[in-house]
VEXKOL-614217 format. One line per field, with one value per residue: x, z, y of N, C-alpha, C, O in turn; residue number from 0. Coordinates in steps of 0.02 Angstrom, whole numbers, plus 32768, in hexadecimal, padded with zeros to 4 digits. Atoms other than C-alpha are relative to their C-alpha. Layout:
<atoms>
n_c1: [X, ...] $
n_c3: [Z, ...] $
n_c2: [Y, ...] $
ca_c1: [X, ...] $
ca_c3: [Z, ...] $
ca_c2: [Y, ...] $
c_c1: [X, ...] $
c_c3: [Z, ...] $
c_c2: [Y, ...] $
o_c1: [X, ...] $
o_c3: [Z, ...] $
o_c2: [Y, ...] $
n: [NUM, ...] $
</atoms>
This chain:
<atoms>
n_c1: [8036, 7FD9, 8022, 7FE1, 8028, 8026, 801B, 805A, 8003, 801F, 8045, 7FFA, 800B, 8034, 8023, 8002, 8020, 804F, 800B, 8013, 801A, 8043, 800D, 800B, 8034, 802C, 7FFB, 8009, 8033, 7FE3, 7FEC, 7FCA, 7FC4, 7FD3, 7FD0, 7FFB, 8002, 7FC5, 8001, 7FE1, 7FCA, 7FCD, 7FFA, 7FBE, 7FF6, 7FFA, 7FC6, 8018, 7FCA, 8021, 7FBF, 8016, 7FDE, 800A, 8046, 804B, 8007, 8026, 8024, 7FF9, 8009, 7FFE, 8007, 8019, 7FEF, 8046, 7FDD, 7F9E, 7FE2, 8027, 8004, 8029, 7FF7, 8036, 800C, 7FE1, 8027, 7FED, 8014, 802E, 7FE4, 7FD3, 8025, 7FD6, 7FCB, 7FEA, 7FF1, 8038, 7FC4, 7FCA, 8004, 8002, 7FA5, 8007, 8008, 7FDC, 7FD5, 800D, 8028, 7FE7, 7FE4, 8011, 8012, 8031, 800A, 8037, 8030, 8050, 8026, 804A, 800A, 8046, 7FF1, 802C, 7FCE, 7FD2, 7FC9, 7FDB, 7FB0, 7FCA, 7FDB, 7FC1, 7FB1, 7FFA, 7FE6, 7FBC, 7FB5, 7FF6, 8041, 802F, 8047, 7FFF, 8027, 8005, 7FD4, 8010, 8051, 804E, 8048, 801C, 8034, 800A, 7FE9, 7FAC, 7FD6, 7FB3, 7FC3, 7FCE, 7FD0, 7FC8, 7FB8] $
n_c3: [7FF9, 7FE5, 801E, 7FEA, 8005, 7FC3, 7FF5, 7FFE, 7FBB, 7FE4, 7FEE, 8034, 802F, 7FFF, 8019, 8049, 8042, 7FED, 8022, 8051, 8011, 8008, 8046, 803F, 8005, 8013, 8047, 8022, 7FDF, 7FDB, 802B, 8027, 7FD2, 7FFE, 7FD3, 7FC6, 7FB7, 7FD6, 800C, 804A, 8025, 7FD2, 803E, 8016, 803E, 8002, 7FE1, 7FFC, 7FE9, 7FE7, 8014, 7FB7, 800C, 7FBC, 7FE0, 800E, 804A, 802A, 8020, 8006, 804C, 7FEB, 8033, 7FF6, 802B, 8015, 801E, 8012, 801C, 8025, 7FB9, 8004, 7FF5, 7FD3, 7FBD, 7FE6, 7FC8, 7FE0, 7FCE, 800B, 7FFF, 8041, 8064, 8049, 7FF3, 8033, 7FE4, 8024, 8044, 7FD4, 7FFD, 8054, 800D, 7FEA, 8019, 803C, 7FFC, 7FE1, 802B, 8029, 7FDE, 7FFE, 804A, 801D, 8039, 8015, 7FB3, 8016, 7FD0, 8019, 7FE5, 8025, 8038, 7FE2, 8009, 7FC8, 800F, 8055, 7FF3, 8015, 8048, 8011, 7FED, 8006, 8048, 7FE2, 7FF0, 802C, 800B, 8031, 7FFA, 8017, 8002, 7FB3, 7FFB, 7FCE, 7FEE, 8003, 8045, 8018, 7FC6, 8019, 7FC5, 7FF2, 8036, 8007, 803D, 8001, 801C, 800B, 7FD6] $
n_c2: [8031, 8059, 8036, 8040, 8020, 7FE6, 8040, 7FE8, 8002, 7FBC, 7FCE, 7FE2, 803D, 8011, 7FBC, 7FE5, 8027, 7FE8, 7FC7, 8017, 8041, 7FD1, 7FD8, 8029, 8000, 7FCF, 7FED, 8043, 8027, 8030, 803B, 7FE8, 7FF9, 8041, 7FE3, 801A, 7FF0, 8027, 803D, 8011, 7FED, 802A, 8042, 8010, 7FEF, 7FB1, 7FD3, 7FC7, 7FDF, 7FC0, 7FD0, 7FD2, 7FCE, 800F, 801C, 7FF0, 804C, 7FE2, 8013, 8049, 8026, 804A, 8023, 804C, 803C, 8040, 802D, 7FE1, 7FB3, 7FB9, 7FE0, 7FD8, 7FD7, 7FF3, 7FC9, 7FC1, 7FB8, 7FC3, 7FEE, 7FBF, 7FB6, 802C, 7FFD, 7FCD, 7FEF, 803D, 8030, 802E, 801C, 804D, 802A, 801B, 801C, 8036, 8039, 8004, 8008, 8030, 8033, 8015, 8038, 8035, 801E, 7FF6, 8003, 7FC6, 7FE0, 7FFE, 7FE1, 7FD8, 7FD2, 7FE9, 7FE1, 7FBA, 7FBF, 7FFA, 8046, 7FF6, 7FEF, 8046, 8014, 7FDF, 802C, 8044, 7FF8, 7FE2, 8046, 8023, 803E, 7FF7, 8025, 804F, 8030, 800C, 8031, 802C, 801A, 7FCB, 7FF8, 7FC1, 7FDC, 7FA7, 7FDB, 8011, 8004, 8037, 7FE7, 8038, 7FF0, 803D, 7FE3] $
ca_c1: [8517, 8540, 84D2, 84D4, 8486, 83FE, 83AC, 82FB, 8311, 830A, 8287, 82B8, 82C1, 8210, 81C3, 81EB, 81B5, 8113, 8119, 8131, 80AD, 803A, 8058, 803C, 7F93, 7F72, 7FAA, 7F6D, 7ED3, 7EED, 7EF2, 7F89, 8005, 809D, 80FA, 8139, 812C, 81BF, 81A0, 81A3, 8239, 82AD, 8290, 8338, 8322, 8323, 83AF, 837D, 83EA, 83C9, 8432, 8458, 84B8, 84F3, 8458, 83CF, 8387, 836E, 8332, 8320, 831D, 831B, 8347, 82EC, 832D, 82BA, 832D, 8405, 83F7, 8361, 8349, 82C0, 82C4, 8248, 8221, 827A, 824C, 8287, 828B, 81F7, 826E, 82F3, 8293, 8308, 8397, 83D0, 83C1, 835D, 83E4, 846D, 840A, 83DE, 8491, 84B5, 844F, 8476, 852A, 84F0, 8494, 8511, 8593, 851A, 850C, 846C, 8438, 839F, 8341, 828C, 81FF, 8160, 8122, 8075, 804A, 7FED, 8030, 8078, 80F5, 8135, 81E4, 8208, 81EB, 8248, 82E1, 82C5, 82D3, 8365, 83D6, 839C, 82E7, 8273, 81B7, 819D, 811A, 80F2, 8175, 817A, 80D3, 8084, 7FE3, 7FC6, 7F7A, 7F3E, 7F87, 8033, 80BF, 815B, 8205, 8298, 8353, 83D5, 847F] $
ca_c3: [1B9B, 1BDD, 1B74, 1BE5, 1BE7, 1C83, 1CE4, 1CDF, 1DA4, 1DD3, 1DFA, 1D74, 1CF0, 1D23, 1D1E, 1C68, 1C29, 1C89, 1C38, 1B84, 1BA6, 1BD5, 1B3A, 1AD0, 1B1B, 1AF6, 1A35, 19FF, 1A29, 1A98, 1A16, 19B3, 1A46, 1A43, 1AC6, 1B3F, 1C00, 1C84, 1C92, 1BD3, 1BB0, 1C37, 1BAE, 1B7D, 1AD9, 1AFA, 1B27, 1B77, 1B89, 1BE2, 1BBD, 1C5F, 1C75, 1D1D, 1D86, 1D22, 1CA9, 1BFE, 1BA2, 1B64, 1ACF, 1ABE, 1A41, 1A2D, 19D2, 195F, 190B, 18E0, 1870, 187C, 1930, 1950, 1995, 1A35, 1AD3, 1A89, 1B0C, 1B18, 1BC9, 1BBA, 1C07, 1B79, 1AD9, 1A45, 1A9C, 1A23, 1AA3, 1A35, 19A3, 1A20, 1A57, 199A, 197C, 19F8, 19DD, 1920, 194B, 19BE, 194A, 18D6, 193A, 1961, 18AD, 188A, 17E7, 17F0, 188A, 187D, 18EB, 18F3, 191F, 1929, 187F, 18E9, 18D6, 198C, 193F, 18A3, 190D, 1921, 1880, 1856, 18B8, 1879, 17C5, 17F1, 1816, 176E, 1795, 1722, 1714, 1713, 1727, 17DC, 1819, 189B, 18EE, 18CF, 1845, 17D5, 1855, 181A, 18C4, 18A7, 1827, 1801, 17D7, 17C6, 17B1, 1755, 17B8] $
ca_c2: [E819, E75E, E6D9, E63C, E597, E5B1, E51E, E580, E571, E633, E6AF, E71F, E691, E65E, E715, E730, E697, E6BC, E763, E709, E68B, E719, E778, E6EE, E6E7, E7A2, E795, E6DC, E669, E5DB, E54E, E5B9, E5CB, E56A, E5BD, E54E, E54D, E51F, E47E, E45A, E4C2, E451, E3BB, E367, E390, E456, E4CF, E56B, E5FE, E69A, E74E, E7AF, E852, E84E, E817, E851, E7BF, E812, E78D, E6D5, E659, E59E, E514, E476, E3D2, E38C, E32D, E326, E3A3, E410, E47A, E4F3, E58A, E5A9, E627, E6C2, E753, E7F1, E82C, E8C3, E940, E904, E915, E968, E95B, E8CC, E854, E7DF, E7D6, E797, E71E, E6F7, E6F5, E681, E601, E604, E5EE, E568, E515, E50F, E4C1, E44B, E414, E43C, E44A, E4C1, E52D, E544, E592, E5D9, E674, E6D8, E730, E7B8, E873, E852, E7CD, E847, E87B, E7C5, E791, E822, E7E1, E748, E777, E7F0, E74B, E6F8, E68A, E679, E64A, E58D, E502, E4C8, E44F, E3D0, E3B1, E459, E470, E4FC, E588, E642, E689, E632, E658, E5D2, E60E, E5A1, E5C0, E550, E54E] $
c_c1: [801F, 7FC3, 8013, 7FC7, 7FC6, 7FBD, 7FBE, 7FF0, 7FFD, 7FC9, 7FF1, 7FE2, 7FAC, 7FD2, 7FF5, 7FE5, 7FC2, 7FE9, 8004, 7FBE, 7FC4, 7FE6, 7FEF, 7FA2, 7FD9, 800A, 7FD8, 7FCD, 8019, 8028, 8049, 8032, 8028, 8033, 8000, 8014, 803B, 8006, 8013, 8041, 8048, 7FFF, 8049, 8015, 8003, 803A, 7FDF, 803B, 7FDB, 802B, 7FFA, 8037, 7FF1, 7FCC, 7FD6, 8012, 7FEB, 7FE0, 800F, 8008, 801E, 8000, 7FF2, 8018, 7FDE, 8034, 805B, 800E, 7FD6, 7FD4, 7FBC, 7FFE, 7FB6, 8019, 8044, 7FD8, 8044, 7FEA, 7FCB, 801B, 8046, 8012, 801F, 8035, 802C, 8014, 7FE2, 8029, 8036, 7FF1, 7FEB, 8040, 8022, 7FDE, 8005, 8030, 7FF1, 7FF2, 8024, 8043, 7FFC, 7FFF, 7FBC, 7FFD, 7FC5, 7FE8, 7FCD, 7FEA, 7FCE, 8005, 7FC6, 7FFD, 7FCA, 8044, 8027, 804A, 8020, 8045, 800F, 8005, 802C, 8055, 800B, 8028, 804A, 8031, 8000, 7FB2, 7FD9, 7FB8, 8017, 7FC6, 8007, 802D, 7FEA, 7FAE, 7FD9, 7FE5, 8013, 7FCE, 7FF1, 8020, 804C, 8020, 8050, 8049, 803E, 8055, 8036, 8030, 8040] $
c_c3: [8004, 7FED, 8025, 8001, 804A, 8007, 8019, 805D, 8022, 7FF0, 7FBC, 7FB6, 7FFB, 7FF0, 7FB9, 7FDA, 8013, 7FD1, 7FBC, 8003, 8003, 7FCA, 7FC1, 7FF7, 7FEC, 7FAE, 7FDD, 8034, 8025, 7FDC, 7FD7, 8015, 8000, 8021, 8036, 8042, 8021, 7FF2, 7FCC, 7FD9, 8046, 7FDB, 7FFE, 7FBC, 7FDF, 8021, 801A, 8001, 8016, 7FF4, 804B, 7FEC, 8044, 803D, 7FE1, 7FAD, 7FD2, 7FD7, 7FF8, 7FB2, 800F, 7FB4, 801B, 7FC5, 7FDB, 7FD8, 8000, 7FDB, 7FE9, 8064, 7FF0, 8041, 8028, 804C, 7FEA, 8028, 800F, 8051, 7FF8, 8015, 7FE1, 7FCA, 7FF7, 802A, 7FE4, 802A, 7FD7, 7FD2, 8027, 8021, 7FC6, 7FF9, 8014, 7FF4, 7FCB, 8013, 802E, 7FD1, 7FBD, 802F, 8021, 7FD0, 7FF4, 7FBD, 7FE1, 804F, 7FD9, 8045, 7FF3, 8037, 7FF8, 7FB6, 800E, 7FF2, 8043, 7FF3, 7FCC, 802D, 8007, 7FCA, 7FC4, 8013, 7FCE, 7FAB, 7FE9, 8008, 7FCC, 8009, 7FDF, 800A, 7FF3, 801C, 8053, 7FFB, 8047, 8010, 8001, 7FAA, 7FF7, 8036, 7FE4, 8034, 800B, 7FC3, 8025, 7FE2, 801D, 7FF8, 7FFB, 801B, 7F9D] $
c_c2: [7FBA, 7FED, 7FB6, 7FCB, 8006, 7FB1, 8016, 8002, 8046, 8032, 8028, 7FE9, 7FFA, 8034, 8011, 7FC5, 7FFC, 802B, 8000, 7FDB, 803A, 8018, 7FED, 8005, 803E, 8008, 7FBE, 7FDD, 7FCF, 7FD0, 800E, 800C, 7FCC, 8004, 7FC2, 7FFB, 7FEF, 7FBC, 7FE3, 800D, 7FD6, 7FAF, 7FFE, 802B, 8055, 8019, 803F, 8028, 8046, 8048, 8023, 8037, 800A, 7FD7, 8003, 7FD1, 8043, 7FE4, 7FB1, 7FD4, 7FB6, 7FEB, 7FBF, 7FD5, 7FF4, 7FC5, 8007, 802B, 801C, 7FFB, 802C, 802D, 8015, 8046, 802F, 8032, 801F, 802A, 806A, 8037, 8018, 800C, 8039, 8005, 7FBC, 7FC1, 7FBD, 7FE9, 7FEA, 7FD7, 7FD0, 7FEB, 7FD0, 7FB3, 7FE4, 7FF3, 7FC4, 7FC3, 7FDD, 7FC7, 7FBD, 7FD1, 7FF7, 802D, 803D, 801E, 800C, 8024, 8021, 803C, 8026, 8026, 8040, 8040, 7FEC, 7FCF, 8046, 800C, 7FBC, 7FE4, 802F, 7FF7, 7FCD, 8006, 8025, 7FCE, 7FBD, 7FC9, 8015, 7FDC, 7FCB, 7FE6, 7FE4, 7FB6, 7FD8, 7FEC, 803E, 800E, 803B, 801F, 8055, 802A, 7FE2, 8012, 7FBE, 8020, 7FBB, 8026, 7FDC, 801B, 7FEA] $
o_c1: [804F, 7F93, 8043, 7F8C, 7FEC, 7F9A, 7F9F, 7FB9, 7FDB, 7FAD, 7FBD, 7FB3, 7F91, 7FA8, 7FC2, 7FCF, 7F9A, 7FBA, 7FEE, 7FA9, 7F95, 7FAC, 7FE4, 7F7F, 7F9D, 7FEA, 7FC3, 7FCF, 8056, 8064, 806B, 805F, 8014, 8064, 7FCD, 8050, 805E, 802A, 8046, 8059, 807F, 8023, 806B, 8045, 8009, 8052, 7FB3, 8071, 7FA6, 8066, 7FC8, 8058, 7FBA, 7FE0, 7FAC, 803A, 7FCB, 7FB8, 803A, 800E, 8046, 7FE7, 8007, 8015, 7FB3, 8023, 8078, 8042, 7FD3, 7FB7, 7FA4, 7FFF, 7F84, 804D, 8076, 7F9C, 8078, 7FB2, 7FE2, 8006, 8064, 8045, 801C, 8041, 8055, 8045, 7FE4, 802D, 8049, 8022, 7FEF, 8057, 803C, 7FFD, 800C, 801A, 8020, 8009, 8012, 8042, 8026, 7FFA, 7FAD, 801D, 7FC1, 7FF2, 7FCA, 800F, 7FC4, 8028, 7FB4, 8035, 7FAA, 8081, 8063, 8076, 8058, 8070, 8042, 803A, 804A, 8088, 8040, 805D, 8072, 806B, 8023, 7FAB, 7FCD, 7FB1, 804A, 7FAB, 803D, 802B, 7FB9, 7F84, 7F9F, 8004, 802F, 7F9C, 8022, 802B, 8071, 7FFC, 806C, 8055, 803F, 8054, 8056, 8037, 807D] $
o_c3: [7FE3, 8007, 8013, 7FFD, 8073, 7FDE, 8046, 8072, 8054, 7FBA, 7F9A, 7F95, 7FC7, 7FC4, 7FA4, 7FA0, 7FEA, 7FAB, 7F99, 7FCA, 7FDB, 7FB6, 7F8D, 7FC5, 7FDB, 7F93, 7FA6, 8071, 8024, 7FE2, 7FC9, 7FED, 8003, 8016, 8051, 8048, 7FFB, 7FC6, 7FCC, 7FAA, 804C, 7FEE, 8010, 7FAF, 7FA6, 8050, 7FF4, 8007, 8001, 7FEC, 806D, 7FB7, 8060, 8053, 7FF2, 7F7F, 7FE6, 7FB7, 8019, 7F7C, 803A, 7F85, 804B, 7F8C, 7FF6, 7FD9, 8018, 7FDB, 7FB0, 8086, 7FB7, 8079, 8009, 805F, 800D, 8020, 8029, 8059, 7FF2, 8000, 7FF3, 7FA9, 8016, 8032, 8008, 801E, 7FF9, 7FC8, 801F, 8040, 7FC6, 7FFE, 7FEB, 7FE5, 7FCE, 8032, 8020, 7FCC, 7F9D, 8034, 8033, 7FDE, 7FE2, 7FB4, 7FAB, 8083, 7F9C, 8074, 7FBE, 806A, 7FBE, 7F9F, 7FE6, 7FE9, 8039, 801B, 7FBD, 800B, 7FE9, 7FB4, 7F91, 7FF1, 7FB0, 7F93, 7FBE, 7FFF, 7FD2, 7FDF, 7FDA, 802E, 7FD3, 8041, 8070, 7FCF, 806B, 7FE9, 8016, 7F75, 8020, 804F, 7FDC, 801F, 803B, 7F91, 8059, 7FA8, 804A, 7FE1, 802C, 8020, 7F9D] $
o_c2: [7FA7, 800A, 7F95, 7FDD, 801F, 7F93, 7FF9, 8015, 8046, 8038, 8024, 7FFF, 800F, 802A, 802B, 7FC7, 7FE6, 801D, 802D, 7FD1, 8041, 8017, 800C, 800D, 803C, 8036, 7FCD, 7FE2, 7FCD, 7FC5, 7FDD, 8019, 7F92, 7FE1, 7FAE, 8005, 7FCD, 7FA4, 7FC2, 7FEC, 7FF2, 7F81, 802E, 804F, 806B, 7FFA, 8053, 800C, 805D, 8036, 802B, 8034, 8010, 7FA1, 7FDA, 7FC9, 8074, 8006, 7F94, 7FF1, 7FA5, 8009, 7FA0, 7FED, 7FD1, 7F8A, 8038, 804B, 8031, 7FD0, 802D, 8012, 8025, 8062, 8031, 803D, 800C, 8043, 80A3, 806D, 804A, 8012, 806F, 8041, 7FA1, 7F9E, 7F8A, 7FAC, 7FB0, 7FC0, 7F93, 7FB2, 7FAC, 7F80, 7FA7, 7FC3, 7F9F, 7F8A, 7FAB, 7F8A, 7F95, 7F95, 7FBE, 8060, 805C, 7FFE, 800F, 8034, 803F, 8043, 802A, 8032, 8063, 803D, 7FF1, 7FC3, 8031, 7FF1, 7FAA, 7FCE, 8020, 7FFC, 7FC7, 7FF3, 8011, 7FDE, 7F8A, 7F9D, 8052, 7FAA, 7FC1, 800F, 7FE8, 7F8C, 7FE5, 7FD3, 8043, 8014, 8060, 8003, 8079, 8063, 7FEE, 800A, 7FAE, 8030, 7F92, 805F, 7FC8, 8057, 7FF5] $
n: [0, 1, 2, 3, 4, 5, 6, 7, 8, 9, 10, 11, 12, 13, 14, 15, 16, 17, 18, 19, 20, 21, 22, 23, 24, 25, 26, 27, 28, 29, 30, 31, 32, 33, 34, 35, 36, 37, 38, 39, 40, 41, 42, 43, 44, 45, 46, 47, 48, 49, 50, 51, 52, 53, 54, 55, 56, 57, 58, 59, 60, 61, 62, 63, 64, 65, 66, 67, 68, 69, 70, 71, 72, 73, 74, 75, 76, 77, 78, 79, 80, 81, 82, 83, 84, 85, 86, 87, 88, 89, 90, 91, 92, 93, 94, 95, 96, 97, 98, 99, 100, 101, 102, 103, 104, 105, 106, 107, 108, 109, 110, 111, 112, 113, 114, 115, 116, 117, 118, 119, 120, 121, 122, 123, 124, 125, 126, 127, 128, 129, 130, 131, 132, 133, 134, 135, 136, 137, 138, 139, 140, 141, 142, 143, 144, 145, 146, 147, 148, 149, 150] $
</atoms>
């Protein structure tokens, strides 16, 4: 598997984060989505990276800045023909190791707290995050959980 940074510019790329943005809409109400679109994830302040294996995309994950030393952790997707093939923890892994060499201090991120969310916040907890208190600019939401993880 090759983890590279990806300039959101191919077909592929664009399909899956369609195919996240969709799925957000079938697990979570409008107001509770915090998935973000192309456009938004080509910000300065985001990294994307994409995993491929030979040609075929298997998946994605993105870190956003909020500050010098606390990142947050956006658009993981597993490519749907993918799922359990631990593509999800090496791109976890990655950006953790990213994040540390950045010198960040903490990762954060939200995620639904619907049954369709429990394998990611099962990853999530799997690599050490823990519940926490809504950070940056998002409110207390009944359809979101917060986890955090000190570097």
């Amino acid at each position: 598997m090759e983890i590279k940074v990806d300039d959101l510019s191919g077909n592929e790329i664009a399909s899956l984060i369609s195919e996240h943005l969709h799925g957000m809409t079938e697990h979570s109400p409008p107001e509770s989505i915090h998935a973000l679109d192309l456009s938004q994830l080509k910000k300065p302040d985001i990294t994307f990276w994409s995993a491929w294996e030979g040609e075929t995309l298997l998946g994605c994950g993105a870190l956003k800045e909020l500050d010098l030393k606390h990142a947050e952790i956006k658009s993981m997707r597993t490519a749907s023909s993918h799922l359990r093939k631990g593509v999800a923890k090496r791109i976890l892994q990655h950006i953790i190791e990213e994040a540390k060499e950045r010198g960040y201090k903490r990762l954060s991120l939200e995620t639904g707290s619907m049954d369709a969310f429990e394998p990611a916040k099962r990853l999530y907890k799997n690599f050490g995050f823990v519940y926490c208190e809504p950070f940056s600019d998002y409110v207390e939401d009944p359809n979101s959980v917060f986890m955090k993880l000190e570097l």
